[in-house]
C-alpha positions, 0 to 999 in steps of 0.5 A: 612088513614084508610083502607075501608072494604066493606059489602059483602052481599052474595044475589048479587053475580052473576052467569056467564056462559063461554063457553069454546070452542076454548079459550086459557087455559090460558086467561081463566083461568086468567079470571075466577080466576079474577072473582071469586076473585071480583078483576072485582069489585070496592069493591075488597079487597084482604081479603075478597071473593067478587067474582061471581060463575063461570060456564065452559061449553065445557072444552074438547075444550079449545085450547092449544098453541105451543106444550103442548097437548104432551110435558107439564105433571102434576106430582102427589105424592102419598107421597112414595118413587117413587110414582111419576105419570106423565101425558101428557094434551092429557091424562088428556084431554081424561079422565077428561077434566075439569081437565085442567081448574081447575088445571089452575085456582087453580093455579092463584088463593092465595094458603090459605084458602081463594083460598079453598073458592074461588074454591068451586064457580067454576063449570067445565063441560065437554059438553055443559049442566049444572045444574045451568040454574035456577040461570040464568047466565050471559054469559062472552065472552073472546077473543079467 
């Protein structure tokens, strides 16, 4: 049995559009990171990047279950001795909402050289306009 490679051809990727507002982080983030991976695709293969391009509008209102606005903290590392940095979501929310949906993503998504790839295909913005309205995207609804 021999293992099928499809023709990835890089005029029919696709443009998709997701609005944001009011889904939860982590249904969304499950989602996209299946789209930009082409897994929604029957030509999938783990290997090679078949997905779409992912465009997020609204990402200062997705919706956080259970106690996480206050109680779930990102670390940084600076790579010194006690260059440690916390910061809660509420904080991460008021000063880079896209953040939250990028870090959400990258982490659903295989951490090699193909998943660097697969990031540079999503588009995370704050309010409601973006730049790509000439690639006419397709709108992706997911259920709240």
């Amino acid at each position: 049995m021999k293992t099928f490679l499809p023709k990835v051809n890089l005029d029919e990727r696709k443009w998709h559009i997701i609005d944001a507002d009011g889904v939860v982080l982590g249904r969304l983030a499950a989602h996209v990171a299946d789209v930009l991976r082409g897994k929604n695709k029957p030509v999938f293969t783990p290997h090679l990047d078949a997905g779409d391009f992912v465009v997020v509008v609204n990402a200062e209102k997705v919706r956080l279950t259970g106690k996480k606005e206050t109680d779930k903290k990102y670390m940084t590392y600076s790579g010194w001795k006690g260059g440690e940095k916390y910061t809660t979501v509420g904080d991460l929310r008021a000063r880079h909402p896209e953040m939250l949906i990028h870090r959400a993503v990258r982490g659903m998504i295989p951490k090699n050289r193909l998943g660097k790839v697969l990031l540079t295909k999503l588009k995370v913005y704050k309010g409601k306009d973006h730049k790509h309205a000439a690639q006419m995207p397709a709108v992706l609804t997911i259920p709240k």
